[in-house]
PyMOL Python script that loads the backbone (N, CA, C, O; Angstrom):
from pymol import cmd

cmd.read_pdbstr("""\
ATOM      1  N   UNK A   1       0.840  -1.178   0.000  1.00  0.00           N
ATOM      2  CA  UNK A   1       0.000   0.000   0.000  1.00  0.00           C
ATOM      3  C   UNK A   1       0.884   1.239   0.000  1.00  0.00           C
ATOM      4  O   UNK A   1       2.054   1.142   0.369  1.00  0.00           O
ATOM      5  N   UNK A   2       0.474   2.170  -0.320  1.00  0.00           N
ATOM      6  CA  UNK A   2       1.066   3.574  -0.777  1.00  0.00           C
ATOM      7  C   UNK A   2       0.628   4.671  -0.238  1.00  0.00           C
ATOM      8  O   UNK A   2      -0.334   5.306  -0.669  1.00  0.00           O
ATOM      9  N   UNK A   3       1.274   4.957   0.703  1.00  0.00           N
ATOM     10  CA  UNK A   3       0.699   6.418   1.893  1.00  0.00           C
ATOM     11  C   UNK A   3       1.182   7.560   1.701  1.00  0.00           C
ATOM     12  O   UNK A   3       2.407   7.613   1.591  1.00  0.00           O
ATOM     13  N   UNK A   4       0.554   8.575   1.619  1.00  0.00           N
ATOM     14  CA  UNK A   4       0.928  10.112   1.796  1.00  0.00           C
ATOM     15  C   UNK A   4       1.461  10.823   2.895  1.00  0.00           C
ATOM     16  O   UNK A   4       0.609  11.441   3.534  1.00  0.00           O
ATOM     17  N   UNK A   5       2.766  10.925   3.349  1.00  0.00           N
ATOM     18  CA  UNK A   5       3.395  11.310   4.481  1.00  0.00           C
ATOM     19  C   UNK A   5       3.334  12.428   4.661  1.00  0.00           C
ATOM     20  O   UNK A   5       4.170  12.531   5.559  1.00  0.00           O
ATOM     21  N   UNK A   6       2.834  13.770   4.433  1.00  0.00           N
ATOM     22  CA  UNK A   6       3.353  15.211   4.383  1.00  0.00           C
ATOM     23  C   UNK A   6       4.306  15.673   5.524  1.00  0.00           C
ATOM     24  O   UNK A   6       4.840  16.777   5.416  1.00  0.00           O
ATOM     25  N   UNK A   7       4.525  14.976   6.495  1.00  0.00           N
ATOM     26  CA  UNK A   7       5.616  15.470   7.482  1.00  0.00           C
ATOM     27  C   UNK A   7       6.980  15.141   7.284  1.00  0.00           C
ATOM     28  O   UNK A   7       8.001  15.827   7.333  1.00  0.00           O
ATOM     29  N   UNK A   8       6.755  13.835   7.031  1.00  0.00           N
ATOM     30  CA  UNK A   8       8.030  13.522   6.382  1.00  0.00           C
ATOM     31  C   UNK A   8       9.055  14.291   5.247  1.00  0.00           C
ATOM     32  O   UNK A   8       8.871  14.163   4.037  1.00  0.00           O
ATOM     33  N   UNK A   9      10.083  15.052   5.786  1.00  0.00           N
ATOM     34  CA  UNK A   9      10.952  15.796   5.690  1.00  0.00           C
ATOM     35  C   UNK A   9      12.768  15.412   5.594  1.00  0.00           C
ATOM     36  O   UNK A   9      13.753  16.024   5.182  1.00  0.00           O
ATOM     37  N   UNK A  10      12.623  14.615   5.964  1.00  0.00           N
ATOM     38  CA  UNK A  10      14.254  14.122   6.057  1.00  0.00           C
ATOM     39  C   UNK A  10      14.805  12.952   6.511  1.00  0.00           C
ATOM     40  O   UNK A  10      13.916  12.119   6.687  1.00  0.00           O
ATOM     41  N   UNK A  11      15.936  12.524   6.784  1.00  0.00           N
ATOM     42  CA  UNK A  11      16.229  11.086   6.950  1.00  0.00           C
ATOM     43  C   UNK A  11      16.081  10.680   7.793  1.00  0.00           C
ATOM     44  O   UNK A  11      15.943   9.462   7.903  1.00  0.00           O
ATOM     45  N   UNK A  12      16.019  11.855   9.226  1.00  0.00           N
ATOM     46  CA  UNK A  12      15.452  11.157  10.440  1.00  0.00           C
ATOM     47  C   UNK A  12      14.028  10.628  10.228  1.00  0.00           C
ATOM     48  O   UNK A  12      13.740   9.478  10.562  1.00  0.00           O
ATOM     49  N   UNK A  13      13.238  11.367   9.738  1.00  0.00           N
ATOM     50  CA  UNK A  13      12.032  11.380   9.775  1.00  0.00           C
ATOM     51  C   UNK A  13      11.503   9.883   8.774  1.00  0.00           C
ATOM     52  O   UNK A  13      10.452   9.297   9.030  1.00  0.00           O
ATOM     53  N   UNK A  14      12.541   9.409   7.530  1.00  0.00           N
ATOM     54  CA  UNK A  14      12.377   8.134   6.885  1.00  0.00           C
ATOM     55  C   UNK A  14      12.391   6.969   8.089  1.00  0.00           C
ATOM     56  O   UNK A  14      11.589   6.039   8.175  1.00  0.00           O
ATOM     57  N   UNK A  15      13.896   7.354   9.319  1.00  0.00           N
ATOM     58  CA  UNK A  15      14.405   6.380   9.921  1.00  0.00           C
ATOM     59  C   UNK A  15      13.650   6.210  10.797  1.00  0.00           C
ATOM     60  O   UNK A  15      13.847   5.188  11.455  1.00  0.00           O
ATOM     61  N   UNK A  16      12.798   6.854  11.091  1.00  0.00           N
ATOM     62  CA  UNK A  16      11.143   6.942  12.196  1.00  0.00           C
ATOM     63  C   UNK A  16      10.390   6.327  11.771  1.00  0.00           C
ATOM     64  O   UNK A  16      10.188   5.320  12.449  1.00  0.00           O
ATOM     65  N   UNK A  17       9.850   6.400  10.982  1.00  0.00           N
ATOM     66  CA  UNK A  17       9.308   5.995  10.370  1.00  0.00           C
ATOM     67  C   UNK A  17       9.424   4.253   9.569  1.00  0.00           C
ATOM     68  O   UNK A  17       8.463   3.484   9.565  1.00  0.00           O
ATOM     69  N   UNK A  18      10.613   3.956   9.028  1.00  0.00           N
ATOM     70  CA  UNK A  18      10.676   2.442   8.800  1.00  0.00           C
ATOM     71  C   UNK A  18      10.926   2.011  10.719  1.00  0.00           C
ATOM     72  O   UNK A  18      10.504   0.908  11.067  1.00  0.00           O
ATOM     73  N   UNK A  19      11.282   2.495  11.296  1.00  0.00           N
ATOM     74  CA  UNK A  19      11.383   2.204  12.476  1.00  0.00           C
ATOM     75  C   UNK A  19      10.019   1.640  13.546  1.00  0.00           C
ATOM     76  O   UNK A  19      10.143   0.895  14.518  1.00  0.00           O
ATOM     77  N   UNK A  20       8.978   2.136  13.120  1.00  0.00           N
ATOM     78  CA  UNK A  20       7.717   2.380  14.039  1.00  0.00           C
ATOM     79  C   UNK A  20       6.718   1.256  13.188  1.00  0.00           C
ATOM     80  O   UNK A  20       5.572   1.019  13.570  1.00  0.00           O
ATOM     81  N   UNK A  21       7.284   0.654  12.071  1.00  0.00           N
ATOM     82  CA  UNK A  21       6.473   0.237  10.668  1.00  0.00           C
ATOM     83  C   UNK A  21       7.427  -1.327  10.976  1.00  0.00           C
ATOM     84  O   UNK A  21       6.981  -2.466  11.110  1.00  0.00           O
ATOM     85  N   UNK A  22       8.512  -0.961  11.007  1.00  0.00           N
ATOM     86  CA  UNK A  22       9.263  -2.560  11.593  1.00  0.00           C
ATOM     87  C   UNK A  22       9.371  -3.085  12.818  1.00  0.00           C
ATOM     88  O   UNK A  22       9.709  -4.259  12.972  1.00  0.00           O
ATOM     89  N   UNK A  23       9.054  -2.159  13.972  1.00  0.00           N
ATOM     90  CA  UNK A  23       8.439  -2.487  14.855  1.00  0.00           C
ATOM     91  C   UNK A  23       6.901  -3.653  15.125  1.00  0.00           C
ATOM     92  O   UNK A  23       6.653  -4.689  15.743  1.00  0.00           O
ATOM     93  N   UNK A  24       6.181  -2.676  14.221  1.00  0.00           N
ATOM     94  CA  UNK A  24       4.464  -3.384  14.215  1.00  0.00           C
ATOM     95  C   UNK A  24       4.688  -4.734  13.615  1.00  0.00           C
ATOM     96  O   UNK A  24       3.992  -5.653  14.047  1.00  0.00           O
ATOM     97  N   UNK A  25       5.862  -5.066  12.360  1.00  0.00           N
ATOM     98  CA  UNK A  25       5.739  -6.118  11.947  1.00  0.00           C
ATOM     99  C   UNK A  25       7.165  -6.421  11.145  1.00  0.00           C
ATOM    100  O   UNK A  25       7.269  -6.488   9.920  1.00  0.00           O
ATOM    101  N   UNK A  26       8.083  -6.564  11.971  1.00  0.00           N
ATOM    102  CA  UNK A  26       9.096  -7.177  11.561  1.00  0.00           C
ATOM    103  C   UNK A  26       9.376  -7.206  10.087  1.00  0.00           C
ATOM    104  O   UNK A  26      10.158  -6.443   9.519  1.00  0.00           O
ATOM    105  N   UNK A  27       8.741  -8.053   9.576  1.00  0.00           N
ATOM    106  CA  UNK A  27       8.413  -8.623   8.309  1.00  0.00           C
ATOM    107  C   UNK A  27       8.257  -7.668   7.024  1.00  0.00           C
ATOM    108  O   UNK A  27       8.550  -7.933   5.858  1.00  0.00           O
ATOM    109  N   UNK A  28       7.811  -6.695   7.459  1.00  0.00           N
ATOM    110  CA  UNK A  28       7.029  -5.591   6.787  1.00  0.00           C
ATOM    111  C   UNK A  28       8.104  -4.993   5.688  1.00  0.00           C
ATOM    112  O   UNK A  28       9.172  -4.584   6.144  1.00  0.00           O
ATOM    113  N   UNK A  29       7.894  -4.924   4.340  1.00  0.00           N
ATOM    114  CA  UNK A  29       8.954  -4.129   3.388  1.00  0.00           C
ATOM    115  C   UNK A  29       8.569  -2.439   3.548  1.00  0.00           C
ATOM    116  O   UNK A  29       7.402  -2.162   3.267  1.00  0.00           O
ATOM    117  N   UNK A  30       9.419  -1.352   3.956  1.00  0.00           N
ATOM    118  CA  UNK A  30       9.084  -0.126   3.792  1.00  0.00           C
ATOM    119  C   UNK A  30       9.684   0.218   2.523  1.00  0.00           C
ATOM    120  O   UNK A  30      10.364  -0.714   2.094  1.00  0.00           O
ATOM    121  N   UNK A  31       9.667   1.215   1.790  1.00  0.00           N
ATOM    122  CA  UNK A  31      10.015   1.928   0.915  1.00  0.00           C
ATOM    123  C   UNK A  31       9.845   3.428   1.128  1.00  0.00           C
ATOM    124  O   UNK A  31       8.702   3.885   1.113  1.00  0.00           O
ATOM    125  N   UNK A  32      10.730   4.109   1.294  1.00  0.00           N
ATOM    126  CA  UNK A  32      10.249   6.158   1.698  1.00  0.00           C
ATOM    127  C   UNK A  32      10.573   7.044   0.285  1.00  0.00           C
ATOM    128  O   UNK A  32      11.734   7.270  -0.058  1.00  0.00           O
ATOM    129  N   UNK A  33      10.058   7.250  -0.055  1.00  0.00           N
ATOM    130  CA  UNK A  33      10.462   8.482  -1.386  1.00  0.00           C
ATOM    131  C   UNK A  33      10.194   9.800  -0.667  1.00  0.00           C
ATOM    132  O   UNK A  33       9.099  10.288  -0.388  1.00  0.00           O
ATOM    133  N   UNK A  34      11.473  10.301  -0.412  1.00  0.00           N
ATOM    134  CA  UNK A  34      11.179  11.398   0.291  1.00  0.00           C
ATOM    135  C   UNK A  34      11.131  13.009  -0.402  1.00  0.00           C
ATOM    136  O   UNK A  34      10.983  14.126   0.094  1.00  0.00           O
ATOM    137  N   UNK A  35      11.354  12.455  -1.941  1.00  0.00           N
ATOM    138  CA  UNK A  35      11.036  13.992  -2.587  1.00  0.00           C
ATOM    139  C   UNK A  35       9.453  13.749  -3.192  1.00  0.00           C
ATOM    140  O   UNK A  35       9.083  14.646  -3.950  1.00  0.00           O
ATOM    141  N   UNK A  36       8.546  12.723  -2.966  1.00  0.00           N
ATOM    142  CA  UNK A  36       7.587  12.716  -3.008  1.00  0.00           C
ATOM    143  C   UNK A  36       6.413  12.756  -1.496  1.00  0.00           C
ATOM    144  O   UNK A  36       5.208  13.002  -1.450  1.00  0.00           O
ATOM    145  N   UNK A  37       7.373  12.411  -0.429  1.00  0.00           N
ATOM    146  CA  UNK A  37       7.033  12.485   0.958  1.00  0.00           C
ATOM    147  C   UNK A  37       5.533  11.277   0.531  1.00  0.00           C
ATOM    148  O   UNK A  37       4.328  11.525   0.570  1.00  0.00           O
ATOM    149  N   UNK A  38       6.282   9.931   0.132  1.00  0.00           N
ATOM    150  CA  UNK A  38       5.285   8.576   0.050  1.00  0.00           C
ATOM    151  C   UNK A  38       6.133   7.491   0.440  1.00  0.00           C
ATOM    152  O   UNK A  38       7.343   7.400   0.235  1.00  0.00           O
ATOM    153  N   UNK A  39       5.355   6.648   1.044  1.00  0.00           N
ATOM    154  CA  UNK A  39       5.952   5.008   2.063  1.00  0.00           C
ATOM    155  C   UNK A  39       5.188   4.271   1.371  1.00  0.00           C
ATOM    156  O   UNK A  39       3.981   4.451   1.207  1.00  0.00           O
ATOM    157  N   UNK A  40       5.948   3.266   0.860  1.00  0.00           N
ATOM    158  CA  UNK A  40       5.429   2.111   0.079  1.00  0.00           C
ATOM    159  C   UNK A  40       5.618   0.674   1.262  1.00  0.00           C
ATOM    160  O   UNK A  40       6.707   0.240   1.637  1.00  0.00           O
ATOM    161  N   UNK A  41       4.521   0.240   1.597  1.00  0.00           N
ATOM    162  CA  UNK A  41       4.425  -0.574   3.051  1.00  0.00           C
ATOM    163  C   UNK A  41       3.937  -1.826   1.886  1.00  0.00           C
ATOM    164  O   UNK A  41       3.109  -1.827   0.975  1.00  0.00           O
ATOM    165  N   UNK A  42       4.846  -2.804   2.392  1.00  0.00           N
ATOM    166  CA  UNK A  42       4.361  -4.364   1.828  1.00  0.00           C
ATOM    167  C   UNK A  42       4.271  -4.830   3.445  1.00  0.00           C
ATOM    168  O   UNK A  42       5.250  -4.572   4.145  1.00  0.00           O
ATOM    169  N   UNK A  43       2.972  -5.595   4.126  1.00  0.00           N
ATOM    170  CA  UNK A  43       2.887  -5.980   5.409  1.00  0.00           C
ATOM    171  C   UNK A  43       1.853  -6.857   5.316  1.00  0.00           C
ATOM    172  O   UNK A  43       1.226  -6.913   4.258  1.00  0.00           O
ATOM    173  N   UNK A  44       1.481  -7.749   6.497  1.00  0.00           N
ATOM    174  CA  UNK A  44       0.435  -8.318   6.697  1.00  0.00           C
ATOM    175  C   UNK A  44      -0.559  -7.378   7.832  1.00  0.00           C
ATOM    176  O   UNK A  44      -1.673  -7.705   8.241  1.00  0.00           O
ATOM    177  N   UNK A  45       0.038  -6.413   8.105  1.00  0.00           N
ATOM    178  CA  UNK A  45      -1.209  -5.658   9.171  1.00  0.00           C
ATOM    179  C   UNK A  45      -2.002  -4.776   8.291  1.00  0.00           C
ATOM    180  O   UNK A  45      -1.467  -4.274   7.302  1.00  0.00           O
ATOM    181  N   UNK A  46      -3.324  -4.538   8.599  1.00  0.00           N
ATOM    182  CA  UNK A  46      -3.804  -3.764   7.499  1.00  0.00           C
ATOM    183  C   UNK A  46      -3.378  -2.372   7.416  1.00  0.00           C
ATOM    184  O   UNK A  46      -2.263  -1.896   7.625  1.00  0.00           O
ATOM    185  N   UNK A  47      -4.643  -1.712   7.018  1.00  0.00           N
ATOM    186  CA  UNK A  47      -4.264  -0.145   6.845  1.00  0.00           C
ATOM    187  C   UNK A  47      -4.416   0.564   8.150  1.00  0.00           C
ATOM    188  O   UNK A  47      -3.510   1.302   8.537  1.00  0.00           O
ATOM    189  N   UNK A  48      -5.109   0.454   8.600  1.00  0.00           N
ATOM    190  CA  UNK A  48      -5.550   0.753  10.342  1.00  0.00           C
ATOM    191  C   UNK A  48      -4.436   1.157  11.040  1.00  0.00           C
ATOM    192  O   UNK A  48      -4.080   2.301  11.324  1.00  0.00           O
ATOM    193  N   UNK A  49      -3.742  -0.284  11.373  1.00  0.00           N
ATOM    194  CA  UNK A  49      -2.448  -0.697  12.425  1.00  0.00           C
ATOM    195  C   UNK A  49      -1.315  -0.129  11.927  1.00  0.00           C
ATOM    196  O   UNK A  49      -0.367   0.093  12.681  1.00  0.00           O
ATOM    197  N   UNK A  50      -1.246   0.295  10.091  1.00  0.00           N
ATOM    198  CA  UNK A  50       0.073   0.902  10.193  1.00  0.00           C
ATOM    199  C   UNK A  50      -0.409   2.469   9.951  1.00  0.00           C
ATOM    200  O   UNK A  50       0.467   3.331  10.016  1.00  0.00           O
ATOM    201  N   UNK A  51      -1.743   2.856   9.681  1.00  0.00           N
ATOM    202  CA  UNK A  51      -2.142   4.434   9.936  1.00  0.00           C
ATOM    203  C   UNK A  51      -1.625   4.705  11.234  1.00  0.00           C
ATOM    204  O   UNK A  51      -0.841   5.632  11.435  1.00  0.00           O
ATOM    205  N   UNK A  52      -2.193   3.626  12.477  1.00  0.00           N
ATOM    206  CA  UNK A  52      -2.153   4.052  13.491  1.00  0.00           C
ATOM    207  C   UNK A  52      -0.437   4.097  14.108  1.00  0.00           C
ATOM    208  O   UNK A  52      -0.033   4.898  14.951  1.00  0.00           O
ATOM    209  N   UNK A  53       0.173   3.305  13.615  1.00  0.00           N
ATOM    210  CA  UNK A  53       1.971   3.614  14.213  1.00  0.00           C
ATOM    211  C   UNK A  53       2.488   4.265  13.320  1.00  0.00           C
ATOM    212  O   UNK A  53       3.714   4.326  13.404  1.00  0.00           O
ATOM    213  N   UNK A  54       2.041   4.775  12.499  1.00  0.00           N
ATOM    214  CA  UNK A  54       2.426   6.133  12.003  1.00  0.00           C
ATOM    215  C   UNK A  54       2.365   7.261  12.762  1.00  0.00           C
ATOM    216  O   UNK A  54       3.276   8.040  13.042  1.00  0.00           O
ATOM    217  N   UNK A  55       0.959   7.291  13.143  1.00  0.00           N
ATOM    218  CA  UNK A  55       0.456   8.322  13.840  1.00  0.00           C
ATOM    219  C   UNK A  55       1.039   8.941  15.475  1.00  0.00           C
ATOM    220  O   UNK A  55       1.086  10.037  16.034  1.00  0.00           O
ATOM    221  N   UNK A  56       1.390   7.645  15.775  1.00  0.00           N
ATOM    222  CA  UNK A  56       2.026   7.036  17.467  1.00  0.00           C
ATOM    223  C   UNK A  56       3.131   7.901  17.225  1.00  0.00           C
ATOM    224  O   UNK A  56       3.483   8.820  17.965  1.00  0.00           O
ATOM    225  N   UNK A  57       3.839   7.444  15.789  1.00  0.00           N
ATOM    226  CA  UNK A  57       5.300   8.168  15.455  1.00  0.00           C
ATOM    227  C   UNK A  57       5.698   9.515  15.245  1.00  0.00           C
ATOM    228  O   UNK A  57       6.871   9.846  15.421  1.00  0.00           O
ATOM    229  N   UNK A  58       4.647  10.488  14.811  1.00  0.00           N
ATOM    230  CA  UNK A  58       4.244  11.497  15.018  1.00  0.00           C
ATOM    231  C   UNK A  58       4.367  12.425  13.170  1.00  0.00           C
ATOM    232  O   UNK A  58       4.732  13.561  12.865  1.00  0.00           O
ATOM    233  N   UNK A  59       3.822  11.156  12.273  1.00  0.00           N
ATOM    234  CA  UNK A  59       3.697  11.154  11.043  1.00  0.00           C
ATOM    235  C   UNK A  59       2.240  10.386  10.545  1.00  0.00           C
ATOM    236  O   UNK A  59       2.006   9.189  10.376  1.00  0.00           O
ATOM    237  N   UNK A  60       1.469  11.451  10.403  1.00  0.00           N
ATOM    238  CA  UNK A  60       0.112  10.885  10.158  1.00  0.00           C
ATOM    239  C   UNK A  60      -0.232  10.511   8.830  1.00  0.00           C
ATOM    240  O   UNK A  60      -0.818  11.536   8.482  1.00  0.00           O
ATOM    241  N   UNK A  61      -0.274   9.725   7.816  1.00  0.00           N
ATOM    242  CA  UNK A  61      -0.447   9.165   7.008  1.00  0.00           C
ATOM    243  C   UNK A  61      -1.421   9.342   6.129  1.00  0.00           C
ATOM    244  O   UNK A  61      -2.275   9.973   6.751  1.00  0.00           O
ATOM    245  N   UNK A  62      -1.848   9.135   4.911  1.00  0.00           N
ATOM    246  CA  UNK A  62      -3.169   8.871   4.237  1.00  0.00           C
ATOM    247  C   UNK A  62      -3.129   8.033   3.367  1.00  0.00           C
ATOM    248  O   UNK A  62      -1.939   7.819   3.134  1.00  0.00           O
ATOM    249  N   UNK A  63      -3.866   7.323   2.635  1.00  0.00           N
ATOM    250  CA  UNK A  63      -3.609   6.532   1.604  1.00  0.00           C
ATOM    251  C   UNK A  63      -3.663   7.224   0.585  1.00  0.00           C
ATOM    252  O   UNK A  63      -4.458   8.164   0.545  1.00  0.00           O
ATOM    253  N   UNK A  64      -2.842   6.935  -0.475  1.00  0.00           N
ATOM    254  CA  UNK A  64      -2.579   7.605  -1.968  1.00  0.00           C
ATOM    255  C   UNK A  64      -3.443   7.226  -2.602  1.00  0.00           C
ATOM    256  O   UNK A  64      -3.532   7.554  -3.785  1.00  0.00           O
TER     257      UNK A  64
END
""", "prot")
cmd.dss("prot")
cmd.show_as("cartoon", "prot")
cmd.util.cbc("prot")
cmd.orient("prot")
């Protein structure tokens, strides 16, 4: 799935981010394009659980 980050700003903010996303599920492929400020999430948790540890992370998400 393919999320709209608008906070996402820089490499800390990528490394927060795959951080809070590999947390929820180990397993999980991130991808960050950060001159598009979009996370490409391959996971088994749905959209919910990784909206919501986005959100925890202090990068609120939307779907593209």
């Amino acid at each position: 799935m393919k999320l709209n980050v608008p906070d996402m700003s820089c490499g800390h903010c990528t490394a927060t981010i795959e951080t809070a996303l590999k947390a929820l599920d180990p397993k999980a492929e991130v991808e960050t394009d950060l001159a598009e400020r979009t996370v490409n999430v391959r996971s088994g948790q749905d959209i919910g659980a990784i909206k919501a540890a986005l959100e925890k992370a202090g990068y609120p998400a939307q779907p593209v």
